[in-house]
C-alpha atoms as an extended CHARMM CRD file, in Angstrom:
* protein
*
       137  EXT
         1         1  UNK       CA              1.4560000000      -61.1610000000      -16.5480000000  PROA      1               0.0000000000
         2         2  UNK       CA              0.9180000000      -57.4460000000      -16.5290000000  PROA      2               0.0000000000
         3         3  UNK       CA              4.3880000000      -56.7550000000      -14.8420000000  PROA      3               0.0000000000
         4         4  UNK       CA              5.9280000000      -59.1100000000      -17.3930000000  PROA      4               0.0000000000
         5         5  UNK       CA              4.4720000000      -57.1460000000      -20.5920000000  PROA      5               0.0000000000
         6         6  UNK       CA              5.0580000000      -53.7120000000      -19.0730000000  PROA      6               0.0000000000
         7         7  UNK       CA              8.9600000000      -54.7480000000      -18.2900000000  PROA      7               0.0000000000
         8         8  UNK       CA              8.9920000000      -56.1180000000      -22.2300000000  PROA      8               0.0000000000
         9         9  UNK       CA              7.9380000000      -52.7800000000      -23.0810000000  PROA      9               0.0000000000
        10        10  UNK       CA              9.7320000000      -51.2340000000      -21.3660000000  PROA      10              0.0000000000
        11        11  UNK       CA             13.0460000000      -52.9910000000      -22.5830000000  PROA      11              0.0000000000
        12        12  UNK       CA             12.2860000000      -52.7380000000      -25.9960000000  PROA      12              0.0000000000
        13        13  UNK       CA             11.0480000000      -49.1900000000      -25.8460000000  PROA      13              0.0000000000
        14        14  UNK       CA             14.4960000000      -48.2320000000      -24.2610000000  PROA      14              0.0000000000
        15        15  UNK       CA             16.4070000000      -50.2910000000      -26.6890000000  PROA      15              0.0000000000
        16        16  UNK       CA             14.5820000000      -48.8940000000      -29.6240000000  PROA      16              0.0000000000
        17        17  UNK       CA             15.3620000000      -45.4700000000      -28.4970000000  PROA      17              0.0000000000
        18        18  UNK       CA             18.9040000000      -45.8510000000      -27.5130000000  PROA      18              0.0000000000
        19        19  UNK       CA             19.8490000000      -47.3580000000      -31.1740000000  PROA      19              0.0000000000
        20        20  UNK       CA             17.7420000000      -44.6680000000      -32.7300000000  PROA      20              0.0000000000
        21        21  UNK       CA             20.2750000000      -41.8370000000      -30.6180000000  PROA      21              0.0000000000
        22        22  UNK       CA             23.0100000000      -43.8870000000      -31.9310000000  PROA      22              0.0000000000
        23        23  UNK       CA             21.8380000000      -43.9490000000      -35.3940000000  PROA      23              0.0000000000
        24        24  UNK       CA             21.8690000000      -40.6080000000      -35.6660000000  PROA      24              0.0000000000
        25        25  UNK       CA             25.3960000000      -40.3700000000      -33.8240000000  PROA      25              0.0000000000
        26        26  UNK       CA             26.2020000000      -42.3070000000      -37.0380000000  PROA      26              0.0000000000
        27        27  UNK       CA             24.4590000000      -39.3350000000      -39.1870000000  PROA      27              0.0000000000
        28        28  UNK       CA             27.4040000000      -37.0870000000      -37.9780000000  PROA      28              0.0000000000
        29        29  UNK       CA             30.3740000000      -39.1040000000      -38.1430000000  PROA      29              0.0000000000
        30        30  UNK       CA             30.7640000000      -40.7140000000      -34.7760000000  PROA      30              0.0000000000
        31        31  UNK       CA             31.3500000000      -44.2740000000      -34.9390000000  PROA      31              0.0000000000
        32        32  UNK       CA             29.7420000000      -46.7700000000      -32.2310000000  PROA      32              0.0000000000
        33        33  UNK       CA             31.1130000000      -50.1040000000      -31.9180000000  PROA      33              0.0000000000
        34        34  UNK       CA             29.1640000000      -53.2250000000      -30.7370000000  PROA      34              0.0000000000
        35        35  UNK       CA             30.6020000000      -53.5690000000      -27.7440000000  PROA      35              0.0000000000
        36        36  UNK       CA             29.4210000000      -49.4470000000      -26.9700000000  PROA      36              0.0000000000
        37        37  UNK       CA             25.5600000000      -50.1130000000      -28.4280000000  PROA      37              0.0000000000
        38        38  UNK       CA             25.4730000000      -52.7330000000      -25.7450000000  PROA      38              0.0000000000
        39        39  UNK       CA             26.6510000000      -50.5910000000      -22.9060000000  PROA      39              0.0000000000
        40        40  UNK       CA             25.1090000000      -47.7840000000      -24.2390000000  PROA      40              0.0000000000
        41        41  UNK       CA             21.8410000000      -49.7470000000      -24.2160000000  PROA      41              0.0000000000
        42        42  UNK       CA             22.5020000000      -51.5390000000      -20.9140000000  PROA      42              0.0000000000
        43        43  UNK       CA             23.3240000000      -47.8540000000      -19.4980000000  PROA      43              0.0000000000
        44        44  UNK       CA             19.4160000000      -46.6980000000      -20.6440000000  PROA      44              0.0000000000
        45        45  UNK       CA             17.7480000000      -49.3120000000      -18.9710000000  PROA      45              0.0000000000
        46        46  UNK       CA             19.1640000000      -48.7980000000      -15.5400000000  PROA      46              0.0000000000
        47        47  UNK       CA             18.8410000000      -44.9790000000      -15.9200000000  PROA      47              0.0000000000
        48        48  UNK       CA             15.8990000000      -44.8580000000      -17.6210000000  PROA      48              0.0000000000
        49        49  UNK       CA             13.5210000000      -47.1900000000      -15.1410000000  PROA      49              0.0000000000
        50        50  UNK       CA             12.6800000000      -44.6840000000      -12.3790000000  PROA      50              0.0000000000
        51        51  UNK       CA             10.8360000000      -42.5010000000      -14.8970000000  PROA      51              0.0000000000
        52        52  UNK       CA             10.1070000000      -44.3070000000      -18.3470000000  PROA      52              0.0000000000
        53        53  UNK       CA              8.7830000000      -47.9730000000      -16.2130000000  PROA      53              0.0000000000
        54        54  UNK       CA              6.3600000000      -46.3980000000      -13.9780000000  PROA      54              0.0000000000
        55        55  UNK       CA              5.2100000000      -43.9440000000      -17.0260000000  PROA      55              0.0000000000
        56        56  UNK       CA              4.7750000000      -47.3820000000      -19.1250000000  PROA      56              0.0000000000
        57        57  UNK       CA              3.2330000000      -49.4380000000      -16.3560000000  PROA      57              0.0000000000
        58        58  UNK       CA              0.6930000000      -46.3880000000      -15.8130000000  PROA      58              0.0000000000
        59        59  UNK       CA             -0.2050000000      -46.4370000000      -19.0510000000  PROA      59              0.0000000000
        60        60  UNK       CA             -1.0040000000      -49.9990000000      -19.5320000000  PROA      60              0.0000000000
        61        61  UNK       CA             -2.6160000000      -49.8580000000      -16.2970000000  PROA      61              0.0000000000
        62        62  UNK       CA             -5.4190000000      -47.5860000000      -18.2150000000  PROA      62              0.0000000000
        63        63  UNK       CA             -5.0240000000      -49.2110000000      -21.9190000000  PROA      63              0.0000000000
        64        64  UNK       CA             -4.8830000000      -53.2570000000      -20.9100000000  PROA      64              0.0000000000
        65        65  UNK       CA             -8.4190000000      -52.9300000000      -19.0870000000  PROA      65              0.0000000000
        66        66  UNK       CA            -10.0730000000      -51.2540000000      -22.0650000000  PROA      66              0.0000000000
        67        67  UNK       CA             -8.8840000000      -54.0340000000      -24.1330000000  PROA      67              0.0000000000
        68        68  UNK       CA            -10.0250000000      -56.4520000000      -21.7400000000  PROA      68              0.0000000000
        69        69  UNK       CA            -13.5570000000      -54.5130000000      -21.9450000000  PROA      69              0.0000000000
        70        70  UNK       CA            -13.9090000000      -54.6710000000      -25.9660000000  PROA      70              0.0000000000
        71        71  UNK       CA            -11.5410000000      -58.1970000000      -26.0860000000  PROA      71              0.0000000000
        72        72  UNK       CA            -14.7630000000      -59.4530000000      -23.5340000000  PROA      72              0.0000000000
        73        73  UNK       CA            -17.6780000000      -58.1490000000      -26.1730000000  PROA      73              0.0000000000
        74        74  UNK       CA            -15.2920000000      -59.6980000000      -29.0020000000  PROA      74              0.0000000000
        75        75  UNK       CA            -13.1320000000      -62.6420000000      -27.9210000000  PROA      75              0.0000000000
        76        76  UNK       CA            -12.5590000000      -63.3610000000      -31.6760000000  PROA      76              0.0000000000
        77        77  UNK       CA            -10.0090000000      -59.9550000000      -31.8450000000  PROA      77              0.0000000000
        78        78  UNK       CA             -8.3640000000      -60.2530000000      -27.9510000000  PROA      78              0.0000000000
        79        79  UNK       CA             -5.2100000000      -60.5020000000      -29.0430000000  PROA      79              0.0000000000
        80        80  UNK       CA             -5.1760000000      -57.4530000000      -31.6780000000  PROA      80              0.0000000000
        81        81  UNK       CA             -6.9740000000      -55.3150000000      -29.0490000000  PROA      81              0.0000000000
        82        82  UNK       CA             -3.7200000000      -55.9770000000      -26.7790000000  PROA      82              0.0000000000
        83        83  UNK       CA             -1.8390000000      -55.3630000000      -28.9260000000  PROA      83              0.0000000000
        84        84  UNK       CA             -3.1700000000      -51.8410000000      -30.3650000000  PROA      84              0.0000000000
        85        85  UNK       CA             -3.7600000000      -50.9340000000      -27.0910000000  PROA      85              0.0000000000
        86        86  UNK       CA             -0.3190000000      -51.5570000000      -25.9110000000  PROA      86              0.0000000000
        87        87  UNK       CA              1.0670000000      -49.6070000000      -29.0870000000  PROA      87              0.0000000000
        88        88  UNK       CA             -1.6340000000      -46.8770000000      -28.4630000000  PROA      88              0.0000000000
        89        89  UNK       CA             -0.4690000000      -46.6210000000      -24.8130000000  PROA      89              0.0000000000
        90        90  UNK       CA              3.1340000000      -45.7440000000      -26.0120000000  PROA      90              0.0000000000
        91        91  UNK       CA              2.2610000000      -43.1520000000      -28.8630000000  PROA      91              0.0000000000
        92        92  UNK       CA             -0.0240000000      -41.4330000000      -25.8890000000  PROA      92              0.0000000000
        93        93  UNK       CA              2.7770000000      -41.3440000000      -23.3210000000  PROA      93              0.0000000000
        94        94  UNK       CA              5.1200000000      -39.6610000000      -25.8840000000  PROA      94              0.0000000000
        95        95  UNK       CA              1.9670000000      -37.4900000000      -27.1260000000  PROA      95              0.0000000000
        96        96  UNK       CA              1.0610000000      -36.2940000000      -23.7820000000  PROA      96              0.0000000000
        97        97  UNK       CA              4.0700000000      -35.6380000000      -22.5990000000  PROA      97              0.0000000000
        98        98  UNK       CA              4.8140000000      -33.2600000000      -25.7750000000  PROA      98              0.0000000000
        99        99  UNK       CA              1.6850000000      -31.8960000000      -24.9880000000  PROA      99              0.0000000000
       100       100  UNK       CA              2.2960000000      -31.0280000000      -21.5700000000  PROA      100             0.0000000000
       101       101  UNK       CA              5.6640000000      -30.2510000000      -21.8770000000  PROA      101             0.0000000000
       102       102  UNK       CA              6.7000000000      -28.9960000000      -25.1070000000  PROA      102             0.0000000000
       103       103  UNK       CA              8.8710000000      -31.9320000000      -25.4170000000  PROA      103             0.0000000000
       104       104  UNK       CA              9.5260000000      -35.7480000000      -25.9250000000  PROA      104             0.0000000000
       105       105  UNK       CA             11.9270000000      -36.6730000000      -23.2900000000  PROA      105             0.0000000000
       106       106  UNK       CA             12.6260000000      -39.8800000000      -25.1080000000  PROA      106             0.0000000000
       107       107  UNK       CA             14.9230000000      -38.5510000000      -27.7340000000  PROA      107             0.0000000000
       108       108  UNK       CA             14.0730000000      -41.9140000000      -30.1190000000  PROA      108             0.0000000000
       109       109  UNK       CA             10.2470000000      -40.6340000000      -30.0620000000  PROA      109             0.0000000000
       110       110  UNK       CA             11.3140000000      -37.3490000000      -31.7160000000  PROA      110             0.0000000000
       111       111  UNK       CA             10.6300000000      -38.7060000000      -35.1370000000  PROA      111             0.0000000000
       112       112  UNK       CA              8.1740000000      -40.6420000000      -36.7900000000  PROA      112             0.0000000000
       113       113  UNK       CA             10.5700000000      -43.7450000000      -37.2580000000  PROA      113             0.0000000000
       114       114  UNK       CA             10.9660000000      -43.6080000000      -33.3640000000  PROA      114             0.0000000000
       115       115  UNK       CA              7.4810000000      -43.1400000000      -32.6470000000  PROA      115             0.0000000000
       116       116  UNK       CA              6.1940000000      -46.4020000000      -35.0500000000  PROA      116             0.0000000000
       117       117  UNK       CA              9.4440000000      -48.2290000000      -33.2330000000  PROA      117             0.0000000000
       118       118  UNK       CA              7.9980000000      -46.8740000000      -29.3820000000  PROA      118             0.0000000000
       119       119  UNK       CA              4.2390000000      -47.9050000000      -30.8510000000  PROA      119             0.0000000000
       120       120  UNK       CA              5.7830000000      -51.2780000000      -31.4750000000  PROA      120             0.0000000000
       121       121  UNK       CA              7.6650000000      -52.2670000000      -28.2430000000  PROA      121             0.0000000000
       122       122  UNK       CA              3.8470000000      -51.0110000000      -26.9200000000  PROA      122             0.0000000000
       123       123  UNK       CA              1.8230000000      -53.7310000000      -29.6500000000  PROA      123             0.0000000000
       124       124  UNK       CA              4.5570000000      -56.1610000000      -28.1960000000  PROA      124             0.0000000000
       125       125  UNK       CA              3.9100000000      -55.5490000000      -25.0280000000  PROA      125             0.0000000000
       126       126  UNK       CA              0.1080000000      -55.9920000000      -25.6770000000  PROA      126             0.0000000000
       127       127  UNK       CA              0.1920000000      -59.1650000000      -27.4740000000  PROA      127             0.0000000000
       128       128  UNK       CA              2.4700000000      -60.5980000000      -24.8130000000  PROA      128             0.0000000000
       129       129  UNK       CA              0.2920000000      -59.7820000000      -22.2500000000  PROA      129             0.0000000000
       130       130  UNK       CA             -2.4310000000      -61.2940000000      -24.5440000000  PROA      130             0.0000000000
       131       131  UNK       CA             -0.7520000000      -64.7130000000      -24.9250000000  PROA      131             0.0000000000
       132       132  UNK       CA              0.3190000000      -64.8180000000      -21.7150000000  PROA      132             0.0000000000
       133       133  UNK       CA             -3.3030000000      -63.9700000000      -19.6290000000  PROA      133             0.0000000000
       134       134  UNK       CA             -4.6930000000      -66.6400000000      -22.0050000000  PROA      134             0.0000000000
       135       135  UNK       CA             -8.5630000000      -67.0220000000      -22.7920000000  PROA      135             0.0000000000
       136       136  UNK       CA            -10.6190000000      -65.0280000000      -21.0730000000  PROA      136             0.0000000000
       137       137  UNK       CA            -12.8960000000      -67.6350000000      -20.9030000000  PROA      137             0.0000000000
């Protein structure tokens, strides 16, 4: 289940981003057809998995336990903990690596917009891997 919610991230993440680059390809004029958006996004998520995946995966590896931890003391909010810690996983990735490099390499992330959409394919993510883990009891 954890390899399931990390690859929905992951998708949506990359998807989110790649329309938010073309969005603003729309800003200046340029014109993207269907038919492009779908390469265009089919493109990112073949060149984007040796870096962005393992970056998600990692950081689900570190948020989806904590949730487990808190989901455990309160089983009434497991699937909201999953889900804020999968969005909380994303905003970090795209924090720390601004931190530590001066830069979000995920050009969608660059604005707020992009960082809510990132936050979501992370809360999506989250719940999924909520739902699909079921009760942990």
């Amino acid at each position: 289940m954890y390899l399931l919610a990390v690859l929905l991230s992951y998708i949506l993440a990359t998807l989110f981003s790649t329309q938010s680059v073309i969005s603003n390809l729309g800003e200046m004029g340029v014109s993207v057809g269907p038919g492009e958006r779908l390469r265009m996004g089919g493109y990112d998520l073949l060149g984007m998995a040796s870096i962005f995946l393992p970056v998600i995966a990692a950081g689900f590896a570190i948020a989806l336990p904590i949730a487990g931890f808190l989901s455990w003391r309160n089983p009434a909010y497991r699937t909201g903990l999953y889900a804020l810690a999968g969005a909380l996983a994303l905003i970090t990735i795209h924090k720390a690596m601004e931190f530590a490099f001066g830069v979000i390499f995920i050009a969608g992330a660059r604005t707020t917009l992009g960082l809510a959409a990132q936050a979501l394919a992370g809360a999506i993510g989250g719940f999924a891997f909520a739902r699909w883990s079921g009760s942990p009891r």
